[in-house]
N, C-alpha and C positions, 0 to 999 in steps of 0.2 A: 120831050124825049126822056126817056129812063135810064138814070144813068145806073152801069155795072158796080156794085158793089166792090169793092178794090176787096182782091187774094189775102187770106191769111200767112204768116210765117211759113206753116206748116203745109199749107195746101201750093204753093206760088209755084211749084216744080214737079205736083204732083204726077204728072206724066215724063220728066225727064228719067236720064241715065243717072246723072250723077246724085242720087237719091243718099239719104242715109238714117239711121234711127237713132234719134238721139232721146236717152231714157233720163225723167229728171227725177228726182225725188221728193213725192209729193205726199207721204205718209200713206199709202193707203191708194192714190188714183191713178189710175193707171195711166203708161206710158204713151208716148203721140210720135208719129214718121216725121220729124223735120226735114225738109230739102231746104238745103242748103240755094238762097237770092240769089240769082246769077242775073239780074235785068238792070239796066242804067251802065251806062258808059264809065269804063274806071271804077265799076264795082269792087271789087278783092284786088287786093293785096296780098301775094304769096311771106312767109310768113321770116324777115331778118333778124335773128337776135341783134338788137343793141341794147344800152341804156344810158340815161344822162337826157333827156328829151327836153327842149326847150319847155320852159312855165308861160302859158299865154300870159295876154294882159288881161285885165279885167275887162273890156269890152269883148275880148276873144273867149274868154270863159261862157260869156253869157250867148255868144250869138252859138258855141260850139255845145252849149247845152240844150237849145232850142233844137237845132240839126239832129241831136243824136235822139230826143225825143219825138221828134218826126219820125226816124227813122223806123224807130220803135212802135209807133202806132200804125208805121206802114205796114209790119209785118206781124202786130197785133202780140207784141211781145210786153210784160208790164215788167218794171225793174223792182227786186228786192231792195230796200234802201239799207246799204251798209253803211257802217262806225266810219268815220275820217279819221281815224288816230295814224295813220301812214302802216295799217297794216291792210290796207280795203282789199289791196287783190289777195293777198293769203284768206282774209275773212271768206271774200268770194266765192272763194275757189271750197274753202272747208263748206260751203253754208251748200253747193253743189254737189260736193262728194257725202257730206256727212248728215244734210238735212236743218244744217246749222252753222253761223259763225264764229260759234264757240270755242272749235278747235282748231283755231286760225295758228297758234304755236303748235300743235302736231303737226299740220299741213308745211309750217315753214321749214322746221325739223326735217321732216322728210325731204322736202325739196333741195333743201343745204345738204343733206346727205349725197342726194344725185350728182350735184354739182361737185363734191369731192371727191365722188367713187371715178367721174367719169371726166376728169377736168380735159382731155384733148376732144371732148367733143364743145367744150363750151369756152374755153378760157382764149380761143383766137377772138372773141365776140369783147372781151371787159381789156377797156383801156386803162388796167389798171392794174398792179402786181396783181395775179390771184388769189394768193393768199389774205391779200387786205381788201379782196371782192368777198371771201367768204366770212372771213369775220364781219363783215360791214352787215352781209344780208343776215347772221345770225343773231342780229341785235333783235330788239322785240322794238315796233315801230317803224321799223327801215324800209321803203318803200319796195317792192315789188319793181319789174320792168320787163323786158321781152326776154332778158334772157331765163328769171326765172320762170315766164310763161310756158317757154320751150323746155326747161329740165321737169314741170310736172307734167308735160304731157308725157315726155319721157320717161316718168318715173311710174305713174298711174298706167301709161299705156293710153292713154284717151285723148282722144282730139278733143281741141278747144279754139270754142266760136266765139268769135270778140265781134258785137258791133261796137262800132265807132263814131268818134264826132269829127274824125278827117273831113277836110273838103273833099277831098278827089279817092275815097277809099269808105266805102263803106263798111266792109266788113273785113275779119283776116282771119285765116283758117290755121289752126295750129297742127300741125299733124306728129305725131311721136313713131321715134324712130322703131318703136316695135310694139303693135298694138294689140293691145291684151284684152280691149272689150269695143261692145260696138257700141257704148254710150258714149254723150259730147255733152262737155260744160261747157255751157253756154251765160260768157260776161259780156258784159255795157262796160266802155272806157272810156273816159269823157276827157280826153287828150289835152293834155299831161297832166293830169290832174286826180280822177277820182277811178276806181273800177265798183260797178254792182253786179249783183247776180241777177239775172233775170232768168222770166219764165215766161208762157205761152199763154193768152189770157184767159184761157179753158181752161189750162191746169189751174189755174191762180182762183177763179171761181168754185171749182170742184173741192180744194184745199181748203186747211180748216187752220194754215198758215197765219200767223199777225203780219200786218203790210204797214 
């Protein structure tokens, strides 16, 4: 028997509704329809600000980087490998918007500005004065977390797609509260631990990117 070549990212929902285009930045190649996985039980997770996430142990790091690496080759996605210096999801995020990591302190800049301009949509989420939330995140190095995933979507207007190394959650959808484009950044988050940028393994071939 022949067996079915297993769906792309891009292709797994190509006949559904809940379709969307997410445009990545690839110098030059053009853009691809991602549909958003909706298959396996306890797929998504709607999307909670918090932060403070438990640190695995070392045997959890490795079995949940195995997971989120499957995942990724189920849906034919390659991961960007970003810096660990605890700035990976701003890096992430810039290396998605900008075409580059580089402007990981403008991306954070920006994001700490949202969180100021707009603190009663975020500050019921931080167990923590707000004020010594936003000096915390404005450090250079200070980890990223859900809540500032939620103020850049917010702030860009753009949804963002996290896969993940959860057991019971593969992916989670970020949505902002007023969307200003129909492009989605799309990160790898290796729970609690690291965030990368990924891309679609067509784009990644097409691109003239260092990996």
């Amino acid at each position: 028997m022949t067996m079915a070549r297993r769906p792309s990212y891009a292709a797994i929902l190509a006949n559904g509704a809940s379709a969307y285009d997410a445009e990545i930045p690839t110098n030059g190649a053009s853009a691809y329809d991602a549909k958003i996985p909706t298959n396996g039980p306890s797929a998504y997770e709607s999307h909670v600000p918090k932060i403070g996430g438990q640190i695995p142990s070392a045997d959890d790091v490795l079995s949940d980087h195995e997971r989120l690496l499957n995942r990724l080759e189920l849906y034919e996605l390659v991961e960007r490998k970003i810096m660990g210096d605890g700035n990976c999801q701003f890096r992430s995020l810039s290396d998605q918007i900008y075409g580059t990591s580089d402007h990981h302190g403008v991306v954070r800049a920006e994001i700490v500005h949202q969180l100021k301009s707009q603190p009663e949509s975020y500050a019921n989420f931080v167990p923590m004065a707000y004020g010594d939330y936003l000096k915390k995140m404005s450090r250079n190095g200070e980890w990223g977390d859900h809540v500032t995933l939620q103020a850049a979507a917010d702030c860009y207007g753009i949804k963002i797609f996290v896969i993940t190394s959860y057991k019971d959650t593969c992916y989670i959808e970020i949505l902002p509260r007023d969307e200003k484009s129909d492009r989605t950044i799309l990160l790898s988050f290796q729970a609690e631990v690291h965030y990368n940028s990924i891309y679609p393994y067509e784009n990644v071939k097409k691109s003239k990117k260092s990996w």
